[in-house]
C-alpha positions in Angstrom: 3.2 14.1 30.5 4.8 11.1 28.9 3.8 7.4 30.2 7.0 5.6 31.1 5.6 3.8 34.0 2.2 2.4 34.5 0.3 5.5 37.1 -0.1 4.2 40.5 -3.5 3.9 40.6 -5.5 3.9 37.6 -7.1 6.7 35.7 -10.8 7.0 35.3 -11.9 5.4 31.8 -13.1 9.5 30.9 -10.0 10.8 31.7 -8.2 8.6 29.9 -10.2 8.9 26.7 -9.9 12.5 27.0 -6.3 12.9 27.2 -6.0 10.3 23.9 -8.1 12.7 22.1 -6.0 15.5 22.9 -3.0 13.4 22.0 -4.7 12.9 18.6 -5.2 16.7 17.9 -2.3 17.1 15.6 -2.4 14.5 14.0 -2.9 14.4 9.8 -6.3 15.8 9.2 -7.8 12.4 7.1 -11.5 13.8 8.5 -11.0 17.1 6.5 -10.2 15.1 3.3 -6.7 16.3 4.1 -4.8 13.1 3.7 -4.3 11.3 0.1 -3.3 8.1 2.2 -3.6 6.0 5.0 -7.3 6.2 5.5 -9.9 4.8 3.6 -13.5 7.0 4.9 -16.4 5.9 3.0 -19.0 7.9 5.1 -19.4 8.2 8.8 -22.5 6.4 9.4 -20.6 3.0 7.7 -17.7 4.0 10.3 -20.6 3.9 13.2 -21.8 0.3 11.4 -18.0 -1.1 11.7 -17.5 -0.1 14.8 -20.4 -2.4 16.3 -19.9 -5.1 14.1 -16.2 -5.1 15.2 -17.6 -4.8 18.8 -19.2 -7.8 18.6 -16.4 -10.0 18.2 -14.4 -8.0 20.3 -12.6 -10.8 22.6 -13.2 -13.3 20.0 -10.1 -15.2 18.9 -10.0 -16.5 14.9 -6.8 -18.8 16.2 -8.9 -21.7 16.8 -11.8 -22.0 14.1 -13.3 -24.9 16.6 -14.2 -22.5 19.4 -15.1 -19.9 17.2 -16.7 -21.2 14.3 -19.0 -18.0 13.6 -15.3 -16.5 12.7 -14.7 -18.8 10.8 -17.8 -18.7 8.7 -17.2 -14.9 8.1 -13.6 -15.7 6.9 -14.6 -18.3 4.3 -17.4 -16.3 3.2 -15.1 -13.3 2.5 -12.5 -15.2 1.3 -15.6 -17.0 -1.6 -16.8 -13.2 -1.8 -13.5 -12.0 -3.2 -12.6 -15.1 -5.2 -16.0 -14.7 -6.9 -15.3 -10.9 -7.4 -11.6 -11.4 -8.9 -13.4 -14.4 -11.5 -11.2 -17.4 -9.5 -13.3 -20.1 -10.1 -15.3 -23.0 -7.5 -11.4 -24.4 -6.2 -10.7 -21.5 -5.3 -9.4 -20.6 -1.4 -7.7 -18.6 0.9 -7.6 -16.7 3.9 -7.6 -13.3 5.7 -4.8 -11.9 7.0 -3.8 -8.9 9.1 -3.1 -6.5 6.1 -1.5 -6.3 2.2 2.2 -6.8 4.4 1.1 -9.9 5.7 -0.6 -11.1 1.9 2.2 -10.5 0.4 4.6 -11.9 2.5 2.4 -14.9 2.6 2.8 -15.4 -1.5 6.7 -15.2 -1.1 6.4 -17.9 2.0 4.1 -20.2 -0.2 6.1 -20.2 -3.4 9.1 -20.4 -1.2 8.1 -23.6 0.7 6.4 -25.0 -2.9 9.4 -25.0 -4.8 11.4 -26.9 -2.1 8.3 -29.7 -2.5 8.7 -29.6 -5.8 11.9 -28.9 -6.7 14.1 -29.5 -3.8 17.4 -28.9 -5.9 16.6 -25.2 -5.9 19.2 -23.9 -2.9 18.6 -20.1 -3.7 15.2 -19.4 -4.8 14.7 -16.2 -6.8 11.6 -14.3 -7.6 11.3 -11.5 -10.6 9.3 -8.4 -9.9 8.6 -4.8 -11.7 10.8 -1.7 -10.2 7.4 -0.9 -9.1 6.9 -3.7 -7.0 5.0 -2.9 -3.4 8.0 -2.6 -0.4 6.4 -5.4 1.2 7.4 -8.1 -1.7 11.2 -6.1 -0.4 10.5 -7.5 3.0 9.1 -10.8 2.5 12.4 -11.4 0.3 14.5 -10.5 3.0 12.3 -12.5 5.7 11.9 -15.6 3.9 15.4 -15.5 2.2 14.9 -15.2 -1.5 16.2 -13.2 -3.9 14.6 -10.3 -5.6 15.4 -9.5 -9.3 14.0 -6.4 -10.1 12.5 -5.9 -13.9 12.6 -2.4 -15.4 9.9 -0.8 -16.5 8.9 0.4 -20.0 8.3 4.0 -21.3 4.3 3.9 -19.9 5.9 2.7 -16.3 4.8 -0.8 -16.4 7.2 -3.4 -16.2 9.0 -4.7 -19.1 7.6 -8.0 -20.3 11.1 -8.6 -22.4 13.0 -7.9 -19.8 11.0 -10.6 -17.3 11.0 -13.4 -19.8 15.2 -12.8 -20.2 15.7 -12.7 -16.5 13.8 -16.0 -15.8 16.2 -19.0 -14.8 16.8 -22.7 -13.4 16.0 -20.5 -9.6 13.0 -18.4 -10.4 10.3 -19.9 -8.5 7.8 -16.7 -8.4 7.1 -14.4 -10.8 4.9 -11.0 -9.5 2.6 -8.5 -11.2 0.5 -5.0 -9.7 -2.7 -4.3 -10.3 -2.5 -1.4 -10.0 1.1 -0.4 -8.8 1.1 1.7 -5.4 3.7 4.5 -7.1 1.7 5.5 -10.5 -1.5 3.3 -10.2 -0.7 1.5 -13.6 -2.0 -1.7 -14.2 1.2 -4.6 -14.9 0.8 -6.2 -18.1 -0.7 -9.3 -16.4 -2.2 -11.2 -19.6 1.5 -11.2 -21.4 3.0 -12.1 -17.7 0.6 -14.9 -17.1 1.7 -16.0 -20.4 5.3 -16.6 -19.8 4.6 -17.7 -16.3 2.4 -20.8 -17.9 5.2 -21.2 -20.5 7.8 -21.4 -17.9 5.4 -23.4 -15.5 6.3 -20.4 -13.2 3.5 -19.4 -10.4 2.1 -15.7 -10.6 1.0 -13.7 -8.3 -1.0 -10.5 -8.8 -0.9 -8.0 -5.8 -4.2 -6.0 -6.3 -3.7 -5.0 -2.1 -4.8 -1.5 -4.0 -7.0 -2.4 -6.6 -8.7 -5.7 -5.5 -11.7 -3.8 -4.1 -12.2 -0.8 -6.5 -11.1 -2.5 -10.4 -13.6 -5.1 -10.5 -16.2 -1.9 -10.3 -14.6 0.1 -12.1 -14.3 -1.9 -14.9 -18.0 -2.9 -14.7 -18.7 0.6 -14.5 -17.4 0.9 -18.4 -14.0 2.1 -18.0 -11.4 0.2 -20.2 -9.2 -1.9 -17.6 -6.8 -4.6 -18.6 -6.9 -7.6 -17.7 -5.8 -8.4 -14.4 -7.7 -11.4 -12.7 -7.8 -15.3 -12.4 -9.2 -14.8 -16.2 -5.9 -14.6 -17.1 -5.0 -18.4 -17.2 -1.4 -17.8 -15.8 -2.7 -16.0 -12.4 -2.0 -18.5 -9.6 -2.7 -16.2 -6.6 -3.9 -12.6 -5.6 -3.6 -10.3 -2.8 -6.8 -7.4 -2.3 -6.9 -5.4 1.0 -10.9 -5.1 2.5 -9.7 -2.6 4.4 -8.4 0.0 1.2 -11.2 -0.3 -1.1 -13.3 -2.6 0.7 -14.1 -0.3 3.3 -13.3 -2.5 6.2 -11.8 -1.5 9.9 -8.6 -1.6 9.3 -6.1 -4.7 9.7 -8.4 -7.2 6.7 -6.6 -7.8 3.8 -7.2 -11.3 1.5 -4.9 -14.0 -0.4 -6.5 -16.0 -2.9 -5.1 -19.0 -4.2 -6.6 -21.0 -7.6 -6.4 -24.0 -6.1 -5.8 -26.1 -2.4 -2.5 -27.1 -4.5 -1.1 -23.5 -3.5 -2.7 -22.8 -0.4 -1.5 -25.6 1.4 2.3 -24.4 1.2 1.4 -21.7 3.5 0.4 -23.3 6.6 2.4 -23.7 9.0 1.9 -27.1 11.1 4.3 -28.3 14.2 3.3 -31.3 15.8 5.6 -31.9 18.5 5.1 -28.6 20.5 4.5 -29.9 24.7 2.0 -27.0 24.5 -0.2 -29.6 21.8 0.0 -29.5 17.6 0.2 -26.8 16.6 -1.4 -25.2 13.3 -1.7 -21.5 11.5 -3.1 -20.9 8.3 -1.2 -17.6 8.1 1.7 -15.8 10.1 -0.5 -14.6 13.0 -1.1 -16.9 15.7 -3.5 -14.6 17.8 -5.9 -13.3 15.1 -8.1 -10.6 16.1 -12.2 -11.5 15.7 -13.2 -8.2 15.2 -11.5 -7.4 12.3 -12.6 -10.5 10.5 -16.0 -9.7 11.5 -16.4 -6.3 10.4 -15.0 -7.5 6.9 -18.0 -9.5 6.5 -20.1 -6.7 8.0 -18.4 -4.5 4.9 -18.7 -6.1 2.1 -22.5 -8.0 2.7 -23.9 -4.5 4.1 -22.3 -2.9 1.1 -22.7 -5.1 -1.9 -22.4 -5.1 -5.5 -24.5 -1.9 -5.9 -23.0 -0.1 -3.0 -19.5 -1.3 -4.5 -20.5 0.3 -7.6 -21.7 3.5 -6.4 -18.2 3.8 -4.6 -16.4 3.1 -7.6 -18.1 5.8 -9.5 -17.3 8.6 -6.8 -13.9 7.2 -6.5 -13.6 7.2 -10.1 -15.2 10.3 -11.3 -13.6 12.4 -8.6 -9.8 11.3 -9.5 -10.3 12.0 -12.8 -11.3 15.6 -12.2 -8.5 15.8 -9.9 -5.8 14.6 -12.5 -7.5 16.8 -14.9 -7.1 19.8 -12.8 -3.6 19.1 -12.4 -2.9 19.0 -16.1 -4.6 22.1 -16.1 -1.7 23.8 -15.1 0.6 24.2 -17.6 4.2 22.7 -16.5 2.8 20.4 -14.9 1.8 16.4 -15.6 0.0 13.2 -14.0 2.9 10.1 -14.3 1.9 7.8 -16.5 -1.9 6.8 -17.6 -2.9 5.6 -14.3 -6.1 3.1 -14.6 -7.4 3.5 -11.1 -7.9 6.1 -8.4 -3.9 6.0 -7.5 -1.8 8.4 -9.2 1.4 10.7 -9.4 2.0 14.0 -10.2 4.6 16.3 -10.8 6.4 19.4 -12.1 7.9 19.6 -15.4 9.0 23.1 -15.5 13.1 22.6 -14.9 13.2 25.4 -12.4 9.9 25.1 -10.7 10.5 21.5 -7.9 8.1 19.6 -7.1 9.0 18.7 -3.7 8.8 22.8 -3.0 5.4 22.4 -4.1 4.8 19.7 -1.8 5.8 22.0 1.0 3.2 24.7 0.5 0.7 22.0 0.0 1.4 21.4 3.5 1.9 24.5 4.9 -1.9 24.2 3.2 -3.2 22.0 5.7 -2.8 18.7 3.0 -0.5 15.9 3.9 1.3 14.8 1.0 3.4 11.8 0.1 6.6 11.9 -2.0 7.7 9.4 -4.3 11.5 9.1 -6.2 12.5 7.9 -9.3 10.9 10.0 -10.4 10.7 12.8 -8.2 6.7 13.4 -7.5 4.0 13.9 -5.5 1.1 10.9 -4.9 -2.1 10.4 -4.2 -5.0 7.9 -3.6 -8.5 9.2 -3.9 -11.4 8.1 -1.4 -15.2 9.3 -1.4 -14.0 12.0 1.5 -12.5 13.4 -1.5 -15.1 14.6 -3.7 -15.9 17.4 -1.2 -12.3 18.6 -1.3 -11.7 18.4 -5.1 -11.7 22.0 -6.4 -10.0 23.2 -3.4 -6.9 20.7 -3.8 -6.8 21.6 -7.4 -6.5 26.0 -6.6 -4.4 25.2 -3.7 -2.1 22.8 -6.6 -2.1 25.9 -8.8 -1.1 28.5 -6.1 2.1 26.2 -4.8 3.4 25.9 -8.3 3.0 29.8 -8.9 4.1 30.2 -5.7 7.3 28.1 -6.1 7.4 29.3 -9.7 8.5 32.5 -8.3 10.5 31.1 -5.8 12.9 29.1 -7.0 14.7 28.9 -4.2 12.0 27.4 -2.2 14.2 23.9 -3.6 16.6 24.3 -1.4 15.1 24.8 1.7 12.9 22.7 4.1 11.5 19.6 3.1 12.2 20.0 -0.4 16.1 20.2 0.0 15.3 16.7 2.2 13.7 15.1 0.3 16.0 15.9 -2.9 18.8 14.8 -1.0 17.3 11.7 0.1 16.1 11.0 -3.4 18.9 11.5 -5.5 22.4 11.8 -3.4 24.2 9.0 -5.1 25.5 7.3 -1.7 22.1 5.1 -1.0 24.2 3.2 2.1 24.4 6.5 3.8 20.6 7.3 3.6 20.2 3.7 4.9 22.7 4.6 7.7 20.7 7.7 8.8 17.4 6.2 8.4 18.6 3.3 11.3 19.8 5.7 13.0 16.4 7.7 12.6 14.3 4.3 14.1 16.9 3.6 16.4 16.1 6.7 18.1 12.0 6.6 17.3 11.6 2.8 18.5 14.8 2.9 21.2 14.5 4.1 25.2 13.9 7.6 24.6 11.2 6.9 21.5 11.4 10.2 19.9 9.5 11.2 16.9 12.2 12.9 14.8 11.0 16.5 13.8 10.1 16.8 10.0 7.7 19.4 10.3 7.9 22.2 7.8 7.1 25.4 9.4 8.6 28.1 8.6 12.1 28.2 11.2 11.9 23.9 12.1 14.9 21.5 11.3 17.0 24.9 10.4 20.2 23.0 10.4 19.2 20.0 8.5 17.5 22.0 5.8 20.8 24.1 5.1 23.1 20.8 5.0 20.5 19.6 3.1 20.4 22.9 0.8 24.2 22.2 0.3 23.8 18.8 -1.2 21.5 19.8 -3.5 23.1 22.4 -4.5 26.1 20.7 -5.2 24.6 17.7 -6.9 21.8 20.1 -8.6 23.3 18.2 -11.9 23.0 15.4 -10.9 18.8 16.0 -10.0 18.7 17.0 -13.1 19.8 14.1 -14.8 
């Protein structure tokens, strides 16, 4: 029964939170371990703890620091927390914001606003980024109207320091680096970066949405990470999500600048409003208490040792799951990924890895695709290290499986998402993705059916079929 009108009278608070757990009963199975994304599950009794610390701040309202001030304790606390953490140094401040989105499109608003303070004779502002750059840096070109120039990367799939320093002009205001990168988890050469950036007197940003919470651990934990913090002299900003790696409710994330010097570029301040003066320190004007509360709940209930033990978990268990993986000869893990993020994928010519994405799901696992190149991704959480050999025979069966099936490519999901990955006409996958949200977000708000049972999306998987088998040379390439 959908809900297109409100019910004439009100439904009991029971019934109502019964028929939303039914609706939720086909949804992606993240309690199971199932899910390589999305959710970050430390352990269900810290679930029970965020829940009540969220709870307690409810109704609050972060908007207006005055009423509020406990809120705004918690942010500056977190905010010192993870500028300690990342090594930024006593002028170092920030704020919290709704999630990595709203971080990064934060750094692209600040740098945007700081260049026309200080150099006003910039008209069209450009910013240089890896391939690998986070979508959201995409966006908050678009939003903010500055152009992206996209750096290749090198053979290991970081981006090309060469190519950075020979794209660099009168225009670029912003230069941005991953740590690690959401396709491979591969850590930007930020030390080299941050030294053109302070050649070129040229901000640079680090987006550590991923690995802001887990690297600092890590690396204290012995494993050999480069560096990727305010140590490196050229860093003028970071972006870490508490609610990846931090093990927050969701909707915390954190921008740190070095200095006031930045920070003050991203306010937004409009004093002649009839409604009073009006001031933001980030996009949101409403900003939900609860969310800032249980990041401060997180990360002092946790701490540096329980932020250690995570790491190790996280750690050890991805490395047995990449291991497993290269196990099985034909295929290979993407790169040398530094963190708990990774890609995977076939190598065998006639065995596709899509296909083998398809049985993983038929599995019960819900599993991302990535394109250029084609593979499978994953992000590993503690849920995970009760999961880990079984994920590793069910890898091994979809590969034989598909290794005896070669035609598996050509159907279902895998002919999709081949088509959408490689079909040469990007404008028309644009076209028929609007079309897609046109009809998920328009009157009728239909989810589109991508399901992958056996006998679903028939047609579409045989036009799909078609295309890839008349570009299968081109795949190939």
């Amino acid at each position: 029964m959908a809900m297109e009108k409100l019910p004439p009278k009100g439904y009991e608070y029971n019934k109502v939170l019964s028929m939303m757990e039914q609706y939720g009963k086909n949804d992606a199975n993240w309690k199971q371990g199932k899910t390589f994304s999305l959710v970050y599950h430390r352990d269900d009794a810290h679930t029970k703890f965020l829940q009540k610390a969220f709870e307690l701040y409810f109704d609050e309202n972060a908007l207006n620091p005055m009423a509020f001030k406990s809120l705004k304790r918690f942010e500056s606390e977190v905010v010192k927390m993870t500028a300690n953490m990342l090594h930024a140094g006593p002028e170092a401040c920030g704020t919290m914001t709704s999630g990595g989105t709203e971080s990064c499109l934060l750094a692209v608003k600040t740098y945007r606003d700081m260049a026309r303070s200080a150099r006003p004779w910039i008209k069209k502002p450009e910013m240089i980024v890896p391939e690998s750059i986070h979508v959201a840096f995409e966006k908050g070109a678009e939003y903010f109207d500055v152009k992206i120039i996209r750096a290749p990367l090198d053979k290991d799939f970081k981006v090309d320091v060469n190519a950075v320093k020979k794209l660099i002009n009168r225009n670029t205001i912003l230069i941005i680096g991953s740590a690690p990168c959401y396709p491979y988890g591969i850590i930007d050469p930020i030390d080299e970066l941050g030294t053109i950036a302070l050649s070129k007197k040229i901000p640079l940003h680090v987006d550590a949405c991923l690995g802001g919470f887990l690297l600092p651990f890590v690396e204290k934990s012995g494993y050999d990470i480069p560096p990727f913090d305010f140590r490196v002299n050229g860093v003028t900003s970071m972006s870490a999500d508490v609610h990846k790696y931090g093990f927050s409710a969701k909707g915390a994330s954190v921008i740190v600048y070095r200095s006031i010097d930045y920070l003050r570029h991203q306010f937004f301040i409009y004093e002649n409003w009839p409604g009073g003066v009006f001031v933001s320190p980030a996009l949101l004007g409403t900003r939900p208490g609860g969310t800032i509360a249980a990041a401060w709940a997180a990360m002092v209930a946790q701490g540096e040792a329980g932020y250690m033990k995570n790491a190790k978990i996280i750690m050890d268990t991805s490395r047995k799951i990449q291991q497993g993986i290269e196990s099985i000869k034909g295929m290979e893990i993407v790169g040398k990924p530094e963190s708990s993020v990774f890609a995977y994928r076939s190598v065998e010519p006639d065995v596709n890895t899509f296909a083998i994405g398809d049985i993983l799901e038929k599995k019960g696992w819900h599993v991302d695709r990535l394109q250029r190149p084609d593979a499978l991704h994953a992000m590993i959480t503690p849920i995970h290290a009760k999961v880990t050999q079984r994920f590793i025979n069910d890898v091994k069966e979809a590969f034989t499986i598909v290794r005896k099936n070669p035609k598996l490519a050509y159907e279902g999901g895998a002919a999709m998402y081949a088509m959408i990955s490689h079909i040469p006409m990007r404008k028309m996958i644009r076209k028929n993705i609007l079309k897609m949200m046109e009809g998920m977000y328009g009157p009728e708000g239909e989810i589109p059916d991508l399901s992958m049972e056996e006998g679903s999306s028939e047609d579409f998987a045989m036009k799909a079929g078609k295309w890839y088998l008349k570009l299968k040379d081109t795949f190939r390439k």
